[in-house]
VMD Tcl script that draws the C-alpha trace (Angstrom):
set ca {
  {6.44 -31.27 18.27}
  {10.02 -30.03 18.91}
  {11.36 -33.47 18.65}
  {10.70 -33.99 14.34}
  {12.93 -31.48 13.98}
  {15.92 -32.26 16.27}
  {17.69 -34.34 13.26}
  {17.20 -31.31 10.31}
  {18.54 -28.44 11.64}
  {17.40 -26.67 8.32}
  {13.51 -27.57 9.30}
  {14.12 -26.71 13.02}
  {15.36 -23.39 11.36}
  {12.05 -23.24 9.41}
  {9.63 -23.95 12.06}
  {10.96 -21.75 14.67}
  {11.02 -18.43 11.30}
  {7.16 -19.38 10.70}
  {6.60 -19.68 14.35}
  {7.95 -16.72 15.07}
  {6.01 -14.74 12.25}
  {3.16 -16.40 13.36}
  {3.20 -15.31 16.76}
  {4.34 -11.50 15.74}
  {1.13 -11.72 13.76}
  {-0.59 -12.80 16.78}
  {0.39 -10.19 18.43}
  {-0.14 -6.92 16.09}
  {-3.80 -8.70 15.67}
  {-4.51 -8.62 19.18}
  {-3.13 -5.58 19.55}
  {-5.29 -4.09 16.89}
  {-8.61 -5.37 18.13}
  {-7.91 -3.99 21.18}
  {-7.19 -0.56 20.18}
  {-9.75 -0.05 17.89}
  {-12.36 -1.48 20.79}
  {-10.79 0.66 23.30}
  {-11.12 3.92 20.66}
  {-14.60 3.22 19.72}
  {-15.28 2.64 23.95}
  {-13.66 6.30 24.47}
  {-15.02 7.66 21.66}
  {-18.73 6.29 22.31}
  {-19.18 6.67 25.73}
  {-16.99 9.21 27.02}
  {-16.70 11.60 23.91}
  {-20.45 10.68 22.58}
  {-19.52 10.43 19.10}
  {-18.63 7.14 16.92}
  {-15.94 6.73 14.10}
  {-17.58 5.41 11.40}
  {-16.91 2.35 10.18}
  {-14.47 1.29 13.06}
  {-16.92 -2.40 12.91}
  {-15.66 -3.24 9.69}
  {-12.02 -2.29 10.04}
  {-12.59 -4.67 13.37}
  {-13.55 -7.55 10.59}
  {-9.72 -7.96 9.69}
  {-7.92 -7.99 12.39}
  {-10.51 -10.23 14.20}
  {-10.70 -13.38 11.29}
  {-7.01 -13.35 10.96}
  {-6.99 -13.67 15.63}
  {-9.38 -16.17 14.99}
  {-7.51 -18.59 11.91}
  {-4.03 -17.73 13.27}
  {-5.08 -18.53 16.46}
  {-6.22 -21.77 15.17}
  {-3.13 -22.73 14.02}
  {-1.39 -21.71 17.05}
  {-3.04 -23.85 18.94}
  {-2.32 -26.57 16.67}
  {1.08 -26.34 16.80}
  {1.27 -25.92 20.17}
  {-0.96 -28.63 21.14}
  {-3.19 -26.51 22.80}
  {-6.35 -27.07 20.93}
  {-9.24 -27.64 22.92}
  {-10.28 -31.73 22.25}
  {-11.90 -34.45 24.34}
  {-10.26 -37.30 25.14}
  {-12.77 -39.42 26.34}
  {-11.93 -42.59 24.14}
  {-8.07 -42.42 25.72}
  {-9.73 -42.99 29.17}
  {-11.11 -46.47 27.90}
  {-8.22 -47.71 25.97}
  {-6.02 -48.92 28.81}
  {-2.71 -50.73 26.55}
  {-0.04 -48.01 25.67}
  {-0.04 -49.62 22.24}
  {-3.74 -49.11 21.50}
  {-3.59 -45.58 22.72}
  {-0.88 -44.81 20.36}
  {-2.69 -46.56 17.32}
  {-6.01 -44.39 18.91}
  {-3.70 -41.20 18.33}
  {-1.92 -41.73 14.96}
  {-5.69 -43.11 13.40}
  {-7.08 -39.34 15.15}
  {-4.27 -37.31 13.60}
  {-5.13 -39.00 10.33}
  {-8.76 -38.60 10.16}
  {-7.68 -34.73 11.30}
  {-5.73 -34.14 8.22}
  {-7.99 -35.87 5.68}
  {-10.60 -33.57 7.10}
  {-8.07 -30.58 7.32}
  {-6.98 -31.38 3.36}
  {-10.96 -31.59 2.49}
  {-11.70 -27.89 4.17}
  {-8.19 -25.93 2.76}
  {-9.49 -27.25 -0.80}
  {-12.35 -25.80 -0.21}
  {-11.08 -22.83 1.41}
  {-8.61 -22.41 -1.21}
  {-11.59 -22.87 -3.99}
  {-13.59 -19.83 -1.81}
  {-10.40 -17.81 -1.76}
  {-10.03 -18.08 -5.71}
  {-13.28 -16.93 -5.90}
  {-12.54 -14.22 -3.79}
  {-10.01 -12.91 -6.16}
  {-12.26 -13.43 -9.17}
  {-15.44 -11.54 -7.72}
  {-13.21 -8.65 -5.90}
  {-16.17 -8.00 -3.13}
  {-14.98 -4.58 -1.35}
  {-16.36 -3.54 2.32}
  {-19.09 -1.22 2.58}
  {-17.93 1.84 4.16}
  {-14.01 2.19 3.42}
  {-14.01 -0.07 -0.12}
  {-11.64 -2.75 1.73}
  {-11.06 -5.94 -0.51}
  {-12.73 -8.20 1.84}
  {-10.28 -10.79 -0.04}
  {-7.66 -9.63 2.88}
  {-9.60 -11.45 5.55}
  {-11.11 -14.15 3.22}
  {-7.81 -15.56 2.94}
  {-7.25 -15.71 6.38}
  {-9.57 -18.76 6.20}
  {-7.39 -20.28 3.84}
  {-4.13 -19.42 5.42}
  {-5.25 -20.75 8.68}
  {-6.58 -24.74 7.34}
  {-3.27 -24.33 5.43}
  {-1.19 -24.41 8.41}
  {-3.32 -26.36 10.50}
  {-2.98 -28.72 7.55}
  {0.75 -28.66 8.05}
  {0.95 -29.49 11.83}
  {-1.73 -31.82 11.69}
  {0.97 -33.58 8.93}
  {3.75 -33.00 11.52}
  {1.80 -34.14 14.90}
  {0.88 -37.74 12.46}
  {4.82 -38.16 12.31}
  {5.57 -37.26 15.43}
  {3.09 -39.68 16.34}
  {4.39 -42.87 13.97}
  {7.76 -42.22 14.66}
  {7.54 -42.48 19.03}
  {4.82 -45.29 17.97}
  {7.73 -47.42 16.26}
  {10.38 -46.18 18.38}
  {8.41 -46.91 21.37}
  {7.50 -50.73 20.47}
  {10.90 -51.67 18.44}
  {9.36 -51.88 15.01}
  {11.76 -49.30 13.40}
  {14.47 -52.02 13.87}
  {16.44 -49.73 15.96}
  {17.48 -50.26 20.00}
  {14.58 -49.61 22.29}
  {15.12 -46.73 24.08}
}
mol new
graphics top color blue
foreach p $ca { graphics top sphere $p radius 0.5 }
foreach p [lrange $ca 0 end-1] q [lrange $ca 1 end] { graphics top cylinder $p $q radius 0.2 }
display resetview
């Protein structure tokens, strides 16, 4: 993925600031579920006494590990996926064609789920639903879904030009030297 930004240092600048906020994010989420699990273990079985209301704090942190996660892995290239289909298609070419017609069908279906999640988070805003115990707007991990299809959205857009460009680089169709 490194490689569509090696000509424009201003994206490679870009990528690496959302990458990095992205990963701090990570992080503080992680961080957070596992504190508040490890309090509510101490506190429930060694003090014998709960915090109330430590499961829906756990709600926030937890949807925005999930999403941001999500994306993660999609920039990274880490998502889990099978590629069963690549074991058939023996000519380089066809397995590059294979990869470029996957990445599409990805983002069409990526583009069809942020509109929707974008549609769910307006909604969000409109009805102002508030947790149960601490009066949370639940709007704060709601748009974690929306956040998270969004970026997806954006590597998935990224990984299909990565993809086109080594496809005509690779077979001399960009009218350049082949490499």
């Amino acid at each position: 993925m490194i490689i569509i930004f090696k000509k424009s240092r201003y994206l490679f600048n870009i990528k690496d600031i959302i990458y990095n906020i992205q990963n701090t994010l990570l992080f503080l989420m992680l961080l957070a579920v596992a504190v508040l699990q490890f309090g509510e273990v101490i506190l429930r079985y060694i003090l014998h006494t709960s915090l109330m209301g430590i499961e829906e704090i756990l709600i926030f942190p937890t949807i925005w590990l999930f999403f941001l996660g999500s994306a993660n892995a999609s920039l990274e290239h880490t998502q889990i996926n099978a590629k069963v289909i690549e074991l058939f298609l023996k000519p380089p070419k066809m397995i590059k064609i294979y990869k470029i017609i996957v990445a599409v069908l990805c983002f069409i279906i990526d583009c069809w789920m942020t509109y929707w999640a974008y549609k769910y988070f307006q909604y969000s805003i409109r009805i102002h639903r508030l947790s149960g115990f601490f009066y949370i707007p639940l709007v704060y991990a709601e748009v974690a879904v929306f956040i998270g299809l969004l970026l997806m959205g954006i590597y998935t857009f990224l990984e299909i030009i990565y993809y086109f460009k080594g496809f005509m680089h690779e077979f001399n169709l960009a009218g350049t030297p082949h490499l």
